[in-house]
N, C-alpha and C positions, 0 to 999 in steps of 0.2 A: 618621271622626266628623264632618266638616264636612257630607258626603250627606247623614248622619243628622240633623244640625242644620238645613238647608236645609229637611228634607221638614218636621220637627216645626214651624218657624218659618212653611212655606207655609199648614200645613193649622190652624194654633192662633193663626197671628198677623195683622199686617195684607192687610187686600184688594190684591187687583192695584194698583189706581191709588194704593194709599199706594207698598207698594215701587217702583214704578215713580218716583214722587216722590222715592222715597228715593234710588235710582240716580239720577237727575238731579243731590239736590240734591251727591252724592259727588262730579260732575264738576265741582263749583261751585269756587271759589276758597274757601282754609280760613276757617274764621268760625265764631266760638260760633252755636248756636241755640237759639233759644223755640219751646218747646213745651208742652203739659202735659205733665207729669211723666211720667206713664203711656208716652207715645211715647217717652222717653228714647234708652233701649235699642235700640228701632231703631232711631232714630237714628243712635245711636253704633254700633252694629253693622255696618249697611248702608251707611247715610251716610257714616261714619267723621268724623262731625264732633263736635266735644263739646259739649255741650249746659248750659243753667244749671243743668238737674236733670236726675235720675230717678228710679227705683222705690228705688235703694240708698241711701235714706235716711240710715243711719248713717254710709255713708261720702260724704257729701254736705258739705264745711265748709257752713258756718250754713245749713242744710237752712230751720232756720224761716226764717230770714231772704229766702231765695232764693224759698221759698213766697208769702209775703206780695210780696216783690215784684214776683213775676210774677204771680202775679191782681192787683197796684194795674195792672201794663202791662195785662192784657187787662180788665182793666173802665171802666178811666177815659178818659173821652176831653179833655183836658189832652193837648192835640199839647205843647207845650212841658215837662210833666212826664215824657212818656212817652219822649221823646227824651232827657232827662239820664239816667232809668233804664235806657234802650239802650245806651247813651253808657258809663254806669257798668260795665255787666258785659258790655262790649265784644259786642255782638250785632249779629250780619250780617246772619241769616235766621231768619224766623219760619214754621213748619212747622206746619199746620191741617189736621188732616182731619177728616171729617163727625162723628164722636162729640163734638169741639169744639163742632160749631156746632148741636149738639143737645142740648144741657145740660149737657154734660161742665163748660164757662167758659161760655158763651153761651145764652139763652133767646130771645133776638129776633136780629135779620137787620142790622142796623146798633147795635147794641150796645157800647159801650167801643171796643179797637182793632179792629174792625171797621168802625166807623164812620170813625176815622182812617186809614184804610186807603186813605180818596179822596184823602187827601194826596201827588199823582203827586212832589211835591220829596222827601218821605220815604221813602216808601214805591215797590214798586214789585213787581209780582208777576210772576215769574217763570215760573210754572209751574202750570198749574191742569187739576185734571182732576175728576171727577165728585166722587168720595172725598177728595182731597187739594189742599193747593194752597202751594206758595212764593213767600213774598215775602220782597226782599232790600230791609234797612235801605238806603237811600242817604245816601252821607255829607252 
């Protein structure tokens, strides 16, 4: 069953350079991550790391609340607001690939934590490839 899951997950789910992000970020040291919702699962799947959300909504404690906070992180750019809500729901890595930064959170190129993102004491990106890219909160 797991062949069977592998092939359905290559051929229905993310591109090469997400999983391949994904594996990287599995080798990573353990730490919640940010992502949109939507990548949860892989996340947690491949990654193996737990994420502030996913698609399972209802089993999600305060699902809205987790929602609204993670788009105030990816929209606002407040270095020092975005850092207490990191802080808050203990976030290591922030996990972005291209449907993020194509309207999924993002419509411009330095937009909200994007634009925070050139904060080298913060932030710090680990891992970047065409589709995907990591960055690990620095404390």
């Amino acid at each position: 069953s797991v062949i069977s899951f592998m092939n359905i997950f290559v051929n229905s789910g993310p591109e090469t350079d997400v999983i391949s992000a994904l594996q990287f970020l599995k080798r990573q040291d353990s730490g919640i991550v940010l992502s949109h919702y939507s990548n949860g699962f892989f996340i947690e799947t491949v990654a193996n790391k737990e994420t502030v959300m996913d698609t399972l909504l209802s089993k999600t404690p305060n699902a809205n609340q987790r929602y609204i906070d993670s788009n105030f992180i990816f929209l606002t750019r407040s270095l020092k607001d975005t850092k207490k809500m990191l802080e808050s729901y203990g976030i290591k890595y922030i996990f972005i690939d291209k449907s993020m930064k194509s309207g999924l959170v993002w419509d411009k190129e330095e937009q909200g934590l994007l634009f925070l993102f050139r904060n080298n004491e913060t932030f710090e990106n680990i891992y970047r490839a065409t589709n995907a890219e990591v960055w690990q909160v620095l404390d």
